[in-house]
RODO-2510 file (C-alpha; in nm, 4 decimals, decimal comma):
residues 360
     n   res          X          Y          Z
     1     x    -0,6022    -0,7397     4,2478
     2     x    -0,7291    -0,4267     4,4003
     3     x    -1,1087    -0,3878     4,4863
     4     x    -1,3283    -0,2070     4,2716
     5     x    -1,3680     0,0885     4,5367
     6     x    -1,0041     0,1346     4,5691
     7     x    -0,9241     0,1975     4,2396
     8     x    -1,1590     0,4267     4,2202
     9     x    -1,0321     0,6140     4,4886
    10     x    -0,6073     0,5753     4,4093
    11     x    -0,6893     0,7042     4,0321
    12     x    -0,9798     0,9790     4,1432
    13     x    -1,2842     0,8134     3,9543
    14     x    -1,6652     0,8576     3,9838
    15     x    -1,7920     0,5493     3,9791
    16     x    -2,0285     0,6035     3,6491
    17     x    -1,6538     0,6637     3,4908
    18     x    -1,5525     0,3349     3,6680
    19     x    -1,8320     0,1641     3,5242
    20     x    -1,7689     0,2688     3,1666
    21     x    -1,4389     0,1305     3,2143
    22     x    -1,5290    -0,2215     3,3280
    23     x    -1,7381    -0,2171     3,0165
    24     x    -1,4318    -0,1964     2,7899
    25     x    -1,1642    -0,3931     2,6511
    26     x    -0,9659    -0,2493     2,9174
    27     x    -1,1372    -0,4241     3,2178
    28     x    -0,8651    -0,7216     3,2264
    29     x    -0,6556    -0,4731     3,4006
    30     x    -0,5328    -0,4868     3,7407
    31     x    -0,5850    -0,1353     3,7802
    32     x    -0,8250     0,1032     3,6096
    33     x    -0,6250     0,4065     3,4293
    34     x    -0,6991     0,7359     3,4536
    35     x    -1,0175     0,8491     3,2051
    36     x    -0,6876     1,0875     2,9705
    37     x    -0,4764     0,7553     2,9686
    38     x    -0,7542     0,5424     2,8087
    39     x    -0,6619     0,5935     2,4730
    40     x    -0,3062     0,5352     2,5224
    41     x    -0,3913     0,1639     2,5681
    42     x    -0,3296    -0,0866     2,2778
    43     x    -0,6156    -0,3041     2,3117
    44     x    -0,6344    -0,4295     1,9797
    45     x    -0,2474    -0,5457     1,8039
    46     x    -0,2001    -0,3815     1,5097
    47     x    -0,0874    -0,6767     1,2922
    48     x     0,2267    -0,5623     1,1755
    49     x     0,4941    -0,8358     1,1925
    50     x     0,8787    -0,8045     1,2271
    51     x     0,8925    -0,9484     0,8644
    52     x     0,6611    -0,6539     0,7347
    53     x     0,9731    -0,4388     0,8037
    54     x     1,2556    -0,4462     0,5526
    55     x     1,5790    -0,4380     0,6993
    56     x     1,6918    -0,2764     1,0339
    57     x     1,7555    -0,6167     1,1923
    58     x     2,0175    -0,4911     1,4510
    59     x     1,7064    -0,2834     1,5918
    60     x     1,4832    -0,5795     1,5479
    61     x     1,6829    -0,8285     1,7669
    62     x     1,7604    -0,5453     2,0209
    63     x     1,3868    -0,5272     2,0996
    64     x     1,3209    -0,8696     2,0709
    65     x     1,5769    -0,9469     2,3160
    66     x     1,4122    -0,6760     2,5484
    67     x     1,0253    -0,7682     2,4735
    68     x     1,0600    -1,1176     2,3611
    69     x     1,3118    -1,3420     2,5370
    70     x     1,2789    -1,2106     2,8844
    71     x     0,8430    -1,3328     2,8254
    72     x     0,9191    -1,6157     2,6722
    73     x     1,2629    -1,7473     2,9043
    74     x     1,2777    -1,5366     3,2106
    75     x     1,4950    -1,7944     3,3391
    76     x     1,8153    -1,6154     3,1143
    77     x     1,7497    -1,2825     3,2739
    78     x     1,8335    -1,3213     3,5863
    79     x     2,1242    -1,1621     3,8439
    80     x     2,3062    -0,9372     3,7003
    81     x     2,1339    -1,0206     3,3411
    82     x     1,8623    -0,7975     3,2513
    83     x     1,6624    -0,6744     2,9578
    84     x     1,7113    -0,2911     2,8530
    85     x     1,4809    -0,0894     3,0066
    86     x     1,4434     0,1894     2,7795
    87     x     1,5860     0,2164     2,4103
    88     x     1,5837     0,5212     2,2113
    89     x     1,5329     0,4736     1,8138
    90     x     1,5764     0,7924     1,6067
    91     x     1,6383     0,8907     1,2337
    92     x     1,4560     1,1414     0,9292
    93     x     1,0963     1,0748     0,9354
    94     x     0,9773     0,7701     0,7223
    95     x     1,2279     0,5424     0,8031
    96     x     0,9867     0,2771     1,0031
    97     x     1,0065     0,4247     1,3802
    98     x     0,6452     0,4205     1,4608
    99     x     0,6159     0,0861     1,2189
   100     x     0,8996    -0,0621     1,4871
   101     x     0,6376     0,0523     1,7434
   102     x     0,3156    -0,1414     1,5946
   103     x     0,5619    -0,4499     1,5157
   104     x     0,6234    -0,4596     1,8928
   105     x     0,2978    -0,4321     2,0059
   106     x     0,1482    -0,7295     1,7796
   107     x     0,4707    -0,9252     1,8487
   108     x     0,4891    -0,9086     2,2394
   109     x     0,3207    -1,0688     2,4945
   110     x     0,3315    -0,7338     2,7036
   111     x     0,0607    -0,4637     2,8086
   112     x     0,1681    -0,1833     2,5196
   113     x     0,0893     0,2000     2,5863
   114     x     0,1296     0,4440     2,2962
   115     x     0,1593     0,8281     2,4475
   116     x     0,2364     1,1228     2,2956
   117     x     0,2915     1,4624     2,4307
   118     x    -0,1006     1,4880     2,4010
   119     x    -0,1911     1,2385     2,6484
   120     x     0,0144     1,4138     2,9202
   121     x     0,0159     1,7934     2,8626
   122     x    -0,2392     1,9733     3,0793
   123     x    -0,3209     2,2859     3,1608
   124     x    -0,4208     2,2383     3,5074
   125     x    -0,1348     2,2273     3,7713
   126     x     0,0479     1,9495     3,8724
   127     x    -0,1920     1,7263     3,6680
   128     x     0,0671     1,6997     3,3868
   129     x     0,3462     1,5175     3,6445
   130     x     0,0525     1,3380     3,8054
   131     x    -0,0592     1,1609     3,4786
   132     x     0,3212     1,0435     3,4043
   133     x     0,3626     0,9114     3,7419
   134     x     0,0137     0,7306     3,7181
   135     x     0,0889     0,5682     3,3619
   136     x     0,4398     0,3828     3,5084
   137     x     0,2498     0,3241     3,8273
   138     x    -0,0573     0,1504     3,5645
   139     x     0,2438     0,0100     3,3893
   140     x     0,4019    -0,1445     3,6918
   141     x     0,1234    -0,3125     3,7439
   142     x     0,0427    -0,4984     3,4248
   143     x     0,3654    -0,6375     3,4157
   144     x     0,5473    -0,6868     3,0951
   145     x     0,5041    -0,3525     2,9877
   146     x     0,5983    -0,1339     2,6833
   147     x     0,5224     0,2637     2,6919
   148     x     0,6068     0,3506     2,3549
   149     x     0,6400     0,7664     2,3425
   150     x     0,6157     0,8974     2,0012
   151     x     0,8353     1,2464     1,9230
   152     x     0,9659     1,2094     2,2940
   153     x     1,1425     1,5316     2,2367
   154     x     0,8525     1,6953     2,2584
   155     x     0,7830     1,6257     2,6234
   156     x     1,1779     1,5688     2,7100
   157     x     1,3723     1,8740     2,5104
   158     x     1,7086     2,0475     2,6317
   159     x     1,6472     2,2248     2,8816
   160     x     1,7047     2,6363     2,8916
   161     x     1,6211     2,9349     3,0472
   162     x     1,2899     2,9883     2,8519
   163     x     1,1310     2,6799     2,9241
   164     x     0,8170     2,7000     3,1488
   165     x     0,7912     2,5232     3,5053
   166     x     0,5264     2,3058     3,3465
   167     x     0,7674     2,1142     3,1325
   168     x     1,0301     2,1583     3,3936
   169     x     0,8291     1,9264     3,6323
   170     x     0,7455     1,6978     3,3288
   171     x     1,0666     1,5792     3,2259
   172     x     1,1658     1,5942     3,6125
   173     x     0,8918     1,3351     3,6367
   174     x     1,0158     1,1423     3,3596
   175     x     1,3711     1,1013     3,4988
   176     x     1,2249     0,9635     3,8691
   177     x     1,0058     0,7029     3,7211
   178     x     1,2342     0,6069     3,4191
   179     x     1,5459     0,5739     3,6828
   180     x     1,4513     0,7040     3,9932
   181     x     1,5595     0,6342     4,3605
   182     x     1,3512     0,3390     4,5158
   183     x     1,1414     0,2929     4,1506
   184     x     1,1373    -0,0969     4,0096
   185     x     1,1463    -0,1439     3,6580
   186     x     1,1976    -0,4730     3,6036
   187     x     0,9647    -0,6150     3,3203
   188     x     0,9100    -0,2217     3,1711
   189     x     1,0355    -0,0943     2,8550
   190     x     1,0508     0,2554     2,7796
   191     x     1,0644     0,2892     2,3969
   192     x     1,1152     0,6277     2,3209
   193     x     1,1175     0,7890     1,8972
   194     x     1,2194     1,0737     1,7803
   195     x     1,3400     1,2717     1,4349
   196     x     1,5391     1,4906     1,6382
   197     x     1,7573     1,3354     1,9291
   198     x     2,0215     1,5998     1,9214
   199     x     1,7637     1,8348     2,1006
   200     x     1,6584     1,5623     2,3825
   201     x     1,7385     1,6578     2,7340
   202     x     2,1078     1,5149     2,7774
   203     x     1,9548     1,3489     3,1256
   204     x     1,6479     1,2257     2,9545
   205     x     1,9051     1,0214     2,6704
   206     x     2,1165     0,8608     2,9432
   207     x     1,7768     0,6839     3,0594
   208     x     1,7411     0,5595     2,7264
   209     x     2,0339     0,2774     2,7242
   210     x     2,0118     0,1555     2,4032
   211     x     1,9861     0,4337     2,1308
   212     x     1,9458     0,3162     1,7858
   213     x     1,9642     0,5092     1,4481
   214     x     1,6988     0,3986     1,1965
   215     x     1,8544     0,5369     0,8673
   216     x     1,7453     0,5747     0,5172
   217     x     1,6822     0,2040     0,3614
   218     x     1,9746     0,0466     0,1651
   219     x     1,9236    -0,1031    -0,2146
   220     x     1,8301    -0,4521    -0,0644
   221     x     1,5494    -0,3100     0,1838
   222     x     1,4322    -0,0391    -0,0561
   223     x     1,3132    -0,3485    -0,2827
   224     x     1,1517    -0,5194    -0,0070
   225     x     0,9505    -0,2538     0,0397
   226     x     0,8330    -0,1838    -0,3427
   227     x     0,7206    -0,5668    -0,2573
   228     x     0,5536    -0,4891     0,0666
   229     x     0,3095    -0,1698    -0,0321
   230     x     0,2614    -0,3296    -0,4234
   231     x     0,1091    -0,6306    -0,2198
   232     x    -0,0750    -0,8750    -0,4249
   233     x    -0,2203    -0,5650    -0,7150
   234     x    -0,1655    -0,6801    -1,0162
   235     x     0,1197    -0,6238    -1,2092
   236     x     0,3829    -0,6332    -1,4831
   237     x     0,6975    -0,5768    -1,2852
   238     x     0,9822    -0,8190    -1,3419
   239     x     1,2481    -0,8757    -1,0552
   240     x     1,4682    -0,6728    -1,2804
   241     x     1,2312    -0,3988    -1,2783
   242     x     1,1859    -0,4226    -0,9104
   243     x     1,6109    -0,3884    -0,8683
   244     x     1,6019    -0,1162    -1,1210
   245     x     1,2856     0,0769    -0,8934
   246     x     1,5730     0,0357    -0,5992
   247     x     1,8642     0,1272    -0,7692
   248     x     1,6532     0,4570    -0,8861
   249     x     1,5271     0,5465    -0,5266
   250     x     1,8771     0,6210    -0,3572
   251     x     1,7804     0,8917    -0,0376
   252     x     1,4587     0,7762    -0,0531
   253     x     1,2975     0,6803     0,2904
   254     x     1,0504     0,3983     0,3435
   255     x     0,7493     0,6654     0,3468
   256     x     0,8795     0,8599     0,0652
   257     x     0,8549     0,4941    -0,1211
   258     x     0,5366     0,4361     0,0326
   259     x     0,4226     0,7509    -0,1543
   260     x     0,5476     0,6449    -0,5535
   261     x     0,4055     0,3291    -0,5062
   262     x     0,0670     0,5052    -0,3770
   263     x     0,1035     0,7123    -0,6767
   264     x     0,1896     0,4470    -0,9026
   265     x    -0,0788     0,2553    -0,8096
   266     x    -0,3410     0,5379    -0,8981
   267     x    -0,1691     0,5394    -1,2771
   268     x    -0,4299     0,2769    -1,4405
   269     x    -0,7330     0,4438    -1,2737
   270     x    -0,5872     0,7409    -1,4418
   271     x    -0,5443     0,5219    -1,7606
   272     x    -0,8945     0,4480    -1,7395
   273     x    -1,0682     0,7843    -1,6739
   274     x    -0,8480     0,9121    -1,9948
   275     x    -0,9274     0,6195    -2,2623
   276     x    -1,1427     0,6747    -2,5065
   277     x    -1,1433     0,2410    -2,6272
   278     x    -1,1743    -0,0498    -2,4418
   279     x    -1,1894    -0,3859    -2,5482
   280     x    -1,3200    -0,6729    -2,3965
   281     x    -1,1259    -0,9353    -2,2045
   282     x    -1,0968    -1,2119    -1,9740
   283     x    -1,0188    -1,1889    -1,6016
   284     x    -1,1354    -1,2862    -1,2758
   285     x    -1,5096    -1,1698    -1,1768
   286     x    -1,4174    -0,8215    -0,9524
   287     x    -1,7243    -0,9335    -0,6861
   288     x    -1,6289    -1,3198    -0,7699
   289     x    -1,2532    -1,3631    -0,7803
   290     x    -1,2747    -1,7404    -0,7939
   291     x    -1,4655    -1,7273    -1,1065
   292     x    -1,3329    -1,6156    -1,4709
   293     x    -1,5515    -1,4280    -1,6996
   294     x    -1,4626    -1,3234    -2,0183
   295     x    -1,6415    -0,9740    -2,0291
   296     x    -1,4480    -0,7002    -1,9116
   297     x    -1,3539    -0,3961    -2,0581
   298     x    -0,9999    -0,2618    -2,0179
   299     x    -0,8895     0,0772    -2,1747
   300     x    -0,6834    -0,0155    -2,5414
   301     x    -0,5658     0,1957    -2,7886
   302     x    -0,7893     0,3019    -3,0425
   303     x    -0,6171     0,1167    -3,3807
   304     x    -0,5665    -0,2443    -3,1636
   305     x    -0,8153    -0,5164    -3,2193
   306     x    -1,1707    -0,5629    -3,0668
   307     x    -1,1066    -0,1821    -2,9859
   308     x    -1,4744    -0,0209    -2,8897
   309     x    -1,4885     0,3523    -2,8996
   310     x    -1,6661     0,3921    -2,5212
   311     x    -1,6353     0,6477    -2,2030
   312     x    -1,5717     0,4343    -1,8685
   313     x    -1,8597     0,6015    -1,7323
   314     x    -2,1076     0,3485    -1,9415
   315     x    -1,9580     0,0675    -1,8446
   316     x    -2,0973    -0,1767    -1,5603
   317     x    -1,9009    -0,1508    -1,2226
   318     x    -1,8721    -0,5361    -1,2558
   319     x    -1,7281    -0,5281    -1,5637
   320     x    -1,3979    -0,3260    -1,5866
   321     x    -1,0621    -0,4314    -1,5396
   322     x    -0,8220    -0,2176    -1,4848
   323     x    -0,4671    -0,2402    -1,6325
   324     x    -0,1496    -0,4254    -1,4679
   325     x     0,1267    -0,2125    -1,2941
   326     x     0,3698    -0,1545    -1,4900
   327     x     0,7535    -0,0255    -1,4896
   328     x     0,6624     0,2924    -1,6382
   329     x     0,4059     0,3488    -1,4363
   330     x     0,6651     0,3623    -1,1218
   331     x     0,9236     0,5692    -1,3353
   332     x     0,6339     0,8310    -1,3877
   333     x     0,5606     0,7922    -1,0213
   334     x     0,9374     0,8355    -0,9575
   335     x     0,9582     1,1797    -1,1576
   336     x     0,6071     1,3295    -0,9343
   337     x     0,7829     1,2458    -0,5725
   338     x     1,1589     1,3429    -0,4473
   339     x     1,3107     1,2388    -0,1685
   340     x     1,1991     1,4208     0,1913
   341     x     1,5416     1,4171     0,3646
   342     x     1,8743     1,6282     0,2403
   343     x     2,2099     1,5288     0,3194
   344     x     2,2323     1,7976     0,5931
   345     x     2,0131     1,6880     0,7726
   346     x     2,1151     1,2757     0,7292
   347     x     2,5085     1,4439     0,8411
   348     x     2,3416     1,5280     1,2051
   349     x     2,2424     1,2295     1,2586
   350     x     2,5230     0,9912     1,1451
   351     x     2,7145     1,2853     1,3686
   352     x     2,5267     1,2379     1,6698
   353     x     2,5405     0,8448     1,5977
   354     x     2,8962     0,8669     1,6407
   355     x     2,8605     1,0589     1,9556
   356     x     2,6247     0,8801     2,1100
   357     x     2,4312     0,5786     1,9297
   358     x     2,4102     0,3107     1,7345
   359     x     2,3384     0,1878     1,3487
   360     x     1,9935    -0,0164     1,3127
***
């Protein structure tokens, strides 16, 4: 491990900055990154698992063939057997990119840098290059290594005549340390997303081996999901009604569900701030689940028994329960929220699939 002093020196620190570092959750490092890289670290994992995901398990065993077996038996990758070293996923927005991204970092045993075009872009000269080349030089280092970059197109477009020298030297920079002459990889992943891969630099995709399209969710998935963001709220839904919310969400993306069930889940608040009877029931204690009172007021209608003509607003904030989930609560949901992605734009990128990926 390098000395204190030296590190300072290699990454240009003052040594107040160097102190502030050592402080952190960083300071397990074998190197100290550069002050703009700091929050590009994943100290904390995010606690997303792989089975938090619904579907896409041809993506899910290409990474964890990449991030987890080579950890966990480095004794199968060796000669001429070795783990991708950068993958590429891509697909409409919403479809679980990013959520691929968290499910890696809480999954492998690997240092994890998130970057986007943020963390790199400077207006200063040469400091733009200088920060790529000193994040896989800080990734080198801590061995396994993931750098996840987030809208990569952004930093690695096509290139034409009316892009700047600034971005020029960027993606120049990219292409050296992704594959350069006399640059060792071994034990780094670049993971690269995008919603737009048709508009990456064509030398940029070549260094991303793997590319893998993360498409709208099928039936099966699109229920998992409904599961996943309804959690453990209460509810009415039966598994029919849960096939009937997939059958009904065809073109819809994981986000755009995310959204009805957000929506749908707001429905008995509304239900509550609208009734004008409650009666009293019996339900778990809302500060005391483990104990059952039999006090609460839920909204009623007015004509059903033990209905109380009240506002919510003079009822204790211990005592109200709201109402279950139910089916028409999603189908209202359902009619508030379309679908974010048009069949144009899904034809591009089962197009550029052909041409040049894979299906997740």
């Amino acid at each position: 491990m390098p000395k204190f002093s030296q590190v300072l020196d290699k990454f240009h620190y003052t040594a107040s900055e160097g102190e502030k570092f050592m402080n952190c959750n960083y300071a397990s490092f074998h190197s100290i990154p550069p002050t703009e890289l700091w929050g590009a670290i994943v100290a904390e994992k995010p606690n997303v698992r792989w089975d938090d995901i619904a579907g896409l398990n041809v993506c899910k065993d290409a990474l964890k063939e990449t991030v987890i077996m080579p950890v966990k038996f480095p004794h199968l990758f060796t000669g001429k057997r070795k783990p991708w070293r950068g993958i590429l996923l891509y697909g409409p927005p919403g479809t679980g990119k990013s959520y691929l991204a968290k499910a890696v970092a809480t999954e492998a045993d690997s240092t994890f840098f998130s970057i986007s075009s943020s963390d790199l872009v400077s207006k200063w000269l040469g400091e733009s290059e200088r920060l790529v080349k000193n994040l896989f030089e800080l990734a080198r280092t801590n061995k396994p290594a993931i750098i996840f970059i987030d809208e990569v197109d952004s930093l690695c477009s096509s290139r034409s005549d009316s892009e700047n020298d600034a971005t020029r030297r960027i993606k120049t920079e990219f292409l050296v340390q992704m594959q350069g002459v006399g640059v060792d990889n071994d034990g780094i992943l670049v993971l690269g997303a995008t919603n737009i891969p048709w508009g990456l630099d064509a030398a940029i995709r070549r260094r991303f081996e793997k590319r893998i399209y993360i498409p709208l969710p099928e039936e099966s998935p699109r229920r998992r999901i409904f599961e996943i963001h309804i959690g453990n709220t209460a509810h009415a839904l039966t598994p029919n009604d849960f096939t009937q919310l997939a059958r009904r969400t065809d073109g819809y993306s994981g986000a755009d569900i995310g959204i009805v069930v957000r929506d749908a889940l707001m429905m008995p608040i509304r239900k509550v701030q609208t009734a004008t009877h409650f009666k009293q029931v019996t339900g778990q204690n809302p500060q005391n689940p483990e104990e059952i009172v039999n006090d609460l007021w839920t909204p009623c209608g007015p004509r059903e028994p033990g209905a109380t003509e009240l506002n919510w607003m003079s009822i204790q904030s211990d005592k109200l329960k709201e109402p279950a989930l139910t089916i028409s609560d999603f189908l209202k949901a359902l009619q508030n929220n379309r679908p974010t992605v048009n069949s144009d734009d899904l034809k591009r990128f089962e197009d550029f699939t052909s041409d040049f990926g894979q299906e997740g």
